[in-house]
N, C-alpha and C positions, 0 to 999 in steps of 0.2 A: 455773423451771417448764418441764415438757417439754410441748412441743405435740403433743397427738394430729394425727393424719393417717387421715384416714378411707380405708378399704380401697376400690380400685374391684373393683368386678366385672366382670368381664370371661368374656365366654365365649371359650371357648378349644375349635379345633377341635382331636383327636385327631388326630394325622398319624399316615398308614397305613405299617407297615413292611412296605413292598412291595420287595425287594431288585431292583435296576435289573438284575443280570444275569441273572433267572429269564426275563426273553423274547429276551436280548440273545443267549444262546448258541442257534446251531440246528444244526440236521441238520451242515450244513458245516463249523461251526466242529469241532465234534465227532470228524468224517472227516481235516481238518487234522491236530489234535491227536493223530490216533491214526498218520496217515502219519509224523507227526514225530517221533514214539518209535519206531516203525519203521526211519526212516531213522538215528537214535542210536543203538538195538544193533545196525542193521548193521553200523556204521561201529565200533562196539565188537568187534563181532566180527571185520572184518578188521585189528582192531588188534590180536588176540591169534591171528591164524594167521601162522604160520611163524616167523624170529629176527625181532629187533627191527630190522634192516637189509632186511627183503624187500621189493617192491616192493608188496603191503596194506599192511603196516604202517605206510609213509614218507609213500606217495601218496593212494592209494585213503578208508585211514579218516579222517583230515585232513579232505579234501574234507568227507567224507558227515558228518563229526561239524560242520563250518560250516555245513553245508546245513541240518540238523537245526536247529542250536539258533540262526543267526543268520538263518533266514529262516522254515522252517516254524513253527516255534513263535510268533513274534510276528506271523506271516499269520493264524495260526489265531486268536491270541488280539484282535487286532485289526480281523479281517475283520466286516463286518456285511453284509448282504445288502439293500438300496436298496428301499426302500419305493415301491411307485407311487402317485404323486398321482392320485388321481381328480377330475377337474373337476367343477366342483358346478354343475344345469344354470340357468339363470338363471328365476326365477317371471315373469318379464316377457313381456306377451304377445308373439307376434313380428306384427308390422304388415305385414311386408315393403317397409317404406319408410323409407330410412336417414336 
């Protein structure tokens, strides 16, 4: 013979699907983000001015294309902007006698 097992009930909250990066990106990550594609097709572009042995090509795009993708991009994407504590002021009367 199977033994029943009585169902509990239980309430169960709704958890809200609030995506964590809708307040996380601001203004500056934004500006980042858009420097650093910026600073990518510069560096694309002087990867395609003059032969493949010119001094853009060898030097210059190199640089701008490490710049771009191994520091701007993971600044932008990682940057957050530091929230100030505000001190909460205390309900206790003040006496002036410590």
């Amino acid at each position: 013979m199977a033994k029943t097992v009585a169902k509990k009930n239980s309430k169960r909250t709704k958890a809200s699907n609030v995506s964590p990066f809708s307040v996380y990106w601001g203004k500056n990550n934004y500006l980042l983000l858009l420097l650093g594609v910026v600073v990518i097709i510069a560096g694309y572009f002087f990867m395609s001015m003059g032969q493949w042995d010119s001094f853009p090509s060898l030097f210059v795009s190199p640089i701008l294309l490490v710049i771009g993708y191994l520091i701007i991009l993971p600044v932008a994407v990682l940057y957050k902007k530091k929230t100030e504590i505000i001190p909460v002021e205390s309900k206790e009367p003040v006496t002036g006698k410590n």
